[in-house]
N, C-alpha and C positions, 0 to 999 in steps of 0.2 A: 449541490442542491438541485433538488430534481423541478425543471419548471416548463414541463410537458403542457400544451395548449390543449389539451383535448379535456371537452366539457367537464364537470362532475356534478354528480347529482346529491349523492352525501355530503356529510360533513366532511370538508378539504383537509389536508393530511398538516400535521404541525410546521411543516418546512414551509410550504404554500403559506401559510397565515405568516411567519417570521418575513418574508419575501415579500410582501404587502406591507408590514410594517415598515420593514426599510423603504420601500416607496413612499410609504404615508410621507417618512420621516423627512426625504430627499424632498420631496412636492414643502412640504410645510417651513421649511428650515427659512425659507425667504421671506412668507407673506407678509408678515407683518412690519419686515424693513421695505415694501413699498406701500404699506398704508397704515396705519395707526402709526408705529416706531415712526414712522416717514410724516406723522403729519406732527408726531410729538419735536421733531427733530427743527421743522419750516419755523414752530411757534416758539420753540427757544431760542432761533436763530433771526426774532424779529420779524418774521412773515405775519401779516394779519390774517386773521380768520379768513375774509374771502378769500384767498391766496390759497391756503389751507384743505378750505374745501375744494374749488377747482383741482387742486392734487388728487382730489378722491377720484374723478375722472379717470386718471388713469389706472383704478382697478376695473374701468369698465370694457378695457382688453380681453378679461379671462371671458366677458359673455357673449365674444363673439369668436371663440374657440372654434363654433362651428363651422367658422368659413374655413380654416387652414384643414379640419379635424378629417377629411377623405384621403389627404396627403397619410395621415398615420393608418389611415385603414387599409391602405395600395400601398405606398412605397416604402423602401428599406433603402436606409442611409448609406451607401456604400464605404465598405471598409467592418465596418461594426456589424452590420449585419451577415457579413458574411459567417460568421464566427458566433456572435450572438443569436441572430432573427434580426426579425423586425422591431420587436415591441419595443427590445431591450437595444437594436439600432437608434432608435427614437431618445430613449434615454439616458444611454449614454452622451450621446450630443445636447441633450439638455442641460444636464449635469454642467457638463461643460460650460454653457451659457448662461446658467444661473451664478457660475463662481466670477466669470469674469465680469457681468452684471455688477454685483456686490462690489467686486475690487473695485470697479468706476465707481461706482455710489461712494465709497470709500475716500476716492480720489476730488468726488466733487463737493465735499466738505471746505467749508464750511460755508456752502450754499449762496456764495457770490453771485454766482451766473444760472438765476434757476432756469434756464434752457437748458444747459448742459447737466442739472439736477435732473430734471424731467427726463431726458433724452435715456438717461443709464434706469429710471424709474420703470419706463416703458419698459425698455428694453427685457427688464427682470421679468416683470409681469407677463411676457410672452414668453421666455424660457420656461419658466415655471409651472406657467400654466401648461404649455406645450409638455411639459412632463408631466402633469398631473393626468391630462389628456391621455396620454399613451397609458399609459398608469391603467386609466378607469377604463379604457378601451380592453386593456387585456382581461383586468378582471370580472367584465360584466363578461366576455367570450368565453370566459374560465367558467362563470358560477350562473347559471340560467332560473336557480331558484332559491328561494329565499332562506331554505335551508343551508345551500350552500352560501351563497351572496352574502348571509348577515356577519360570520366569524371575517371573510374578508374583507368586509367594508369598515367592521368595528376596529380589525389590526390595521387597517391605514389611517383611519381617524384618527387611532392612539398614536400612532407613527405620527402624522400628519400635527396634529392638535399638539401634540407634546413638543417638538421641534419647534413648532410657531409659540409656546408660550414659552421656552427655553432659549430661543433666541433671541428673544423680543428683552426677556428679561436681563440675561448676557449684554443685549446693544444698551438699553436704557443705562443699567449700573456702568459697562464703561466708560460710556458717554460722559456722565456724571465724574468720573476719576481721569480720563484719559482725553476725551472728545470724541466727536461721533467718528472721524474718522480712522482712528482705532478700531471705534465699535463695530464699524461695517467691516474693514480687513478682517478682525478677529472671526466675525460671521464666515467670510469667504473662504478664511481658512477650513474652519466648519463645514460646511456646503462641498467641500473639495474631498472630504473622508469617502463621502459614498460611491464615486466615481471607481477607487480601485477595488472596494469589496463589491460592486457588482460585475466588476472587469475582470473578476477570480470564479467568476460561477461558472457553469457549464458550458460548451459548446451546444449552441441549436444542434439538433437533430438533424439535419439537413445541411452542414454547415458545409463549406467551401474552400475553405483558409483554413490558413494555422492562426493559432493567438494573436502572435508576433506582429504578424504581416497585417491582420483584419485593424490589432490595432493602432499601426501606423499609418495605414492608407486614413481609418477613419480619424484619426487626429487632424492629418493631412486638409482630408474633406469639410472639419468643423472649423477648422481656422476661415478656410472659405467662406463656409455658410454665414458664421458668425460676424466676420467682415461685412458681407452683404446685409444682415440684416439692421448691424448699424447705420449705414448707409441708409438704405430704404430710410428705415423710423426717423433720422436726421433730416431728409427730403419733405417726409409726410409731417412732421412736427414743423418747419417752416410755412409751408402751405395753410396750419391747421392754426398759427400765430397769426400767420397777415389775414386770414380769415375771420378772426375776430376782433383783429384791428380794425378793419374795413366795416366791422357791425358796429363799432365802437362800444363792445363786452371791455368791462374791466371788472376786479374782485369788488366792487361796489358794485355792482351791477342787480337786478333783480331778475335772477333769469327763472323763479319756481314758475310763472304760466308757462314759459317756452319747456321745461321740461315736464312739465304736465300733459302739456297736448303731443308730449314727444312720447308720453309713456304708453296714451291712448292711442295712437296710429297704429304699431302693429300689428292690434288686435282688432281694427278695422280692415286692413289690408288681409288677416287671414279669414273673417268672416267673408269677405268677398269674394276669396280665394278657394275654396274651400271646394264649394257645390263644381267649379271647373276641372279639380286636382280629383273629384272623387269619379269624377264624367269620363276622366280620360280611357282609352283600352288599355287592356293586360301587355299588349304589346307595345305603347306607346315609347317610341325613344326616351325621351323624359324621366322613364320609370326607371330604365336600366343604364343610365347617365350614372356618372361614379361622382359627379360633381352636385348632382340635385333628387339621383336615386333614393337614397337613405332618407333624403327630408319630408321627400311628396309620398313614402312606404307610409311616416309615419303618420302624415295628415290621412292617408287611403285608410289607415288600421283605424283609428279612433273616431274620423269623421266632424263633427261639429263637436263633438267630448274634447276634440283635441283644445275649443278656446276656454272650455271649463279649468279642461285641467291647467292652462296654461296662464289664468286667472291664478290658481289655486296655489302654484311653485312660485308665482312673483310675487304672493301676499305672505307666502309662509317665511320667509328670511330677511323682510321689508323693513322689520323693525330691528334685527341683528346690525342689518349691515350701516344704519344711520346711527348707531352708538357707536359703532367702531368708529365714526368718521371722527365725532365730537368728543368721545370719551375721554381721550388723554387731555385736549387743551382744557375741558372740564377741571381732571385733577391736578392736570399744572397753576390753570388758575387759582385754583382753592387754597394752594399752598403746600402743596405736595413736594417734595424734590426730587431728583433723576433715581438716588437712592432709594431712597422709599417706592418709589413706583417700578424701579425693577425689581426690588425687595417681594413686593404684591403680586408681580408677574412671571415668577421665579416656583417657589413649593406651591404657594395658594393656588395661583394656577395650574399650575401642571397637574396638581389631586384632582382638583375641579375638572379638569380635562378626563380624565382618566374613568373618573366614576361617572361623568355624564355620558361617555360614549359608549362605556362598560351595560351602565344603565340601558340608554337606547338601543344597542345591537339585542341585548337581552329582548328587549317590549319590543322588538322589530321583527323577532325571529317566535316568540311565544303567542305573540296577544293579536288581538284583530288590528286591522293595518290605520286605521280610522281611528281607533283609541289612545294607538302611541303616536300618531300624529298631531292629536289632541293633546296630551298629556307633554311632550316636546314642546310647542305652543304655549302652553302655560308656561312651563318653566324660561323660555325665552323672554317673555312677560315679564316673571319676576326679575330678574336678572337686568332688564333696561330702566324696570322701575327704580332700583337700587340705587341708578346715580342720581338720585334725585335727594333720595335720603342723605348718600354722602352730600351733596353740594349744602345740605343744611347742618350736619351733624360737625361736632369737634374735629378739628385734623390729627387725628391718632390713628398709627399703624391698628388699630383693628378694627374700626372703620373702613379703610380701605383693603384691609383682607378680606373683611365678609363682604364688600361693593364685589370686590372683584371675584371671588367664588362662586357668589351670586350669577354674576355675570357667567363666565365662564363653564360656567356646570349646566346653566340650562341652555347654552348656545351648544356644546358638548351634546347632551342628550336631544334637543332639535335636528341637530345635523345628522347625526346615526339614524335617526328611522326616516330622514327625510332623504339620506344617499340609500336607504335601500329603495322607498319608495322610487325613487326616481331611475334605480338600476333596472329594475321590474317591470318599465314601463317598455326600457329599449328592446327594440329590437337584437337575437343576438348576431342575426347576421351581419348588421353595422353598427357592434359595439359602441366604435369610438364616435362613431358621429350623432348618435343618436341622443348615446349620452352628453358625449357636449353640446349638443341642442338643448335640450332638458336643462344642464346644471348650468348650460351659460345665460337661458330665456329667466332661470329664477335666480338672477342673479342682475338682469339687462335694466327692469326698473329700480328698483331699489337703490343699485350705481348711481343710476343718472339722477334720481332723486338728491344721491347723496352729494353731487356736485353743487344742488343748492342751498345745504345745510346751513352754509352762513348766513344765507338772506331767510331759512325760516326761523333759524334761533333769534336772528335780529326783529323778526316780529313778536317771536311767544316768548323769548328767552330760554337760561338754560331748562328752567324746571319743565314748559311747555313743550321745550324739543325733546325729552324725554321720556314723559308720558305719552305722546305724542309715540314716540319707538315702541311701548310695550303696548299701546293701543293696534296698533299695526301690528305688530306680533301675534295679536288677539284675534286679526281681522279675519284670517284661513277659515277660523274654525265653523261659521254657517254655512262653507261652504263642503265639509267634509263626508253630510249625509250625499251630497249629490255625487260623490266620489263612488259610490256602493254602483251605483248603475252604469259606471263606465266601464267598457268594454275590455275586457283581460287580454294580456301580449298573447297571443299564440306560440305555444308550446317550442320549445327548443329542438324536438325534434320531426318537427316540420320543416326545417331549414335545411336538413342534411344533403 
């Protein structure tokens, strides 16, 4: 399979789109056993709702990608990369990390010690993302325009989206016949397929090694890494416990003002930031920093646009990511079983996946960028409104097929014009960080909102926290004429 780095301006060749899918597929196959699967899993296992939501916390890993995201854009994993590159140095060692992740999850069933629950949670949520990362880093350097960018962003969605409703479905129904930890093993087994079909692809151009050797040393080197980063998150999760011992936070706690004023600070700090970052000279060390270069290019490019638009990616997926939080304990409460709800999460979703992303890469690649931004939006909308419907309607499988089609189709066609949007914006001479800036900052509030989902359903209940998601879903959209006046990336072949 031919996976030459060098730009394209066409439409990318059928191998390139299959090689994206399998990405998608590898990036998505975990997400949902560290949050929805993960929070359906605390609430069968007797965890309370606050308990519940503080778990969603730890999807707020993937939006700070951009600290680690310079490592993937400079260094190659030794071993792997001799033989692969870089990209695919990156993910091969994820791969890696995401399977052994899962076998811990596996292993810390049935959720006695949720420290040692949390600890393998994290853990995933960094390998995964860390591959998704590398992932989007190659393909924004591959695809510079939206001709090219849309078939590859739609083949990893479908990758991506497909694997997250097929595994989620897979974990729920074992669980229900076997226990969860079955359900996580069987995933890890899953999760471990993509490892050797991308260890069969080609040798880099450039390569140094033989097979053999690159992929010994690099086995060698991830057992290390891997090691260490347990460690590390085992330290930092200690530190992160007696720290809100010390505030005396417990899952009763009402923490929505503290993350309120946490969501607004950012964007005070880059308002301030801004007029100094844009003052600086052309030669400022600063600029050509490998560690702060890419960040302060992209505040220089955009200017004061940058807190628009950055308003505009944390409101667009604000309402998605607060139904994922609530959604399953929603239909466990209602009376749903493990059965029926991977039943739901199984064909229904996956179609719903498929045609929404099929959908949005179409309107992302056709239509003006502001319209299928708009029209994504909606459908997100309907899709949070739905569980509301369910929590009143009869408990019958078609009920909860059409909640969750609903659901899943317009998050589907959201996310497709909203990963191209967002690829368009980066720059491509720092693919990987730019973009993980971007996809981690419209990711940062929504997160942290969602860690206080139990104290806001405790005031509105469930129908309030619901509408309440598709209201927010809604909320981007006054802001998409002011999108027409922001400033376009500069041309892909300015960079050469």
């Amino acid at each position: 399979m031919p996976v030459s780095a060098a730009a394209i301006g066409g439409r990318p060749q059928a191998s390139l789109i299959a090689l994206f899918g399998l990405l998608g597929f590898s990036s998505g196959l975990p997400f949902l056993l560290f949050s929805a699967v993960l929070f359906l899993r605390l609430s069968q296992n007797n965890a309370g709702l606050g308990v519940v939501a503080f778990f969603a916390w730890v999807s707020l890993l993937p939006t700070f990608k951009f600290a680690w995201a310079p490592l993937l854009d400079r260094v190659t994993i030794p071993g792997f990369g001799g033989y692969w590159g870089r990209w695919r140095s990156w993910i091969l060692l994820c791969q890696l990390g995401t399977v052994t992740s899962l076998a811990g999850l596996g292993w810390a069933a049935p959720d006695d010690d949720l420290g040692f629950t949390a600890l393998w949670a994290v853990l995933l949520a960094f390998w995964c993302t860390t591959l998704e990362a590398a992932a989007d880093g190659w393909r924004v350097e591959l695809a510079p325009t939206a001709e090219a960018q849309a078939p590859l962003a739609s083949a990893a969605l479908w990758g991506y989206r497909s694997a997250m409703v097929a595994a989620g479905s897979l974990a729920v129904m074992l669980a229900g016949q076997a226990g969860w930890g079955v359900a996580y093993f069987a995933v890890a087994a899953a999760a471990a397929v993509a490892f050797p079909v991308l260890a069969a692809t080609r040798a880099d151009a450039h390569t140094t090694s033989s097979r053999a050797a690159a992929l010994l040393l690099g086995l060698g080197v991830s057992a290390g890494l891997l090691t260490a980063a347990a460690i590390l998150v085992a330290g930092m999760g200690g530190v992160v416990l007696g720290a809100a011992g010390s505030l005396g936070l417990t899952p009763d706690s009402n923490v929505t003002p503290g993350v309120l004023l946490l969501c607004a600070l950012p964007f005070v700090i880059m308002a301030l930031a801004i007029p100094h970052i844009r003052a600086l000279p052309a030669d400022a060390p600063m600029l050509r920093s490998a560690l702060l270069g890419p960040y302060l290019d992209f505040f220089r490019t955009y200017g004061f646009a940058t807190v628009g638009i950055l308003v505009f990616v944390s409101l667009y997926r604000m309402g998605d990511v607060l139904t994922l939080t609530l959604s399953k304990p929603l239909v466990s409460t209602t009376g749903y079983s493990l059965t029926q709800i991977g039943l739901a999460d199984g064909i229904p979703a996956l179609a719903a996946n498929i045609m929404g992303v099929g959908v949005g890469g179409w309107a992302a690649a056709r239509f003006d960028r502001n319209w299928s931004l708009g029209v994504g939006a909606v459908f997100a909308a309907i899709g949070n409104f739905a569980y509301v419907w369910l929590a009143h309607a009869p408990v019958t499988g078609a009920v909860l097929y059409v909640t969750t089609f609903a659901d899943h189709f317009g998050n589907g066609l959201a996310a497709a014009v909203f990963v191209v949007y967002l690829s368009l914006l980066a720059n491509p001479r720092y693919p990987a960080c730019q973009y993980a800036f971007l996809s981690g900052f419209a990711f940062l509030l929504p997160r942290l909102l969602a860690g206080a989902s139990a104290a806001i359903q405790r005031e509105i209940g469930y129908d309030g926290f619901f509408i309440l998601s598709g209201v927010l879903s809604l909320a981007a959209l006054p802001l998409l004429p002011l999108l027409r006046s922001r400033p376009a990336p500069r041309p892909a072949e300015s960079f050469s």
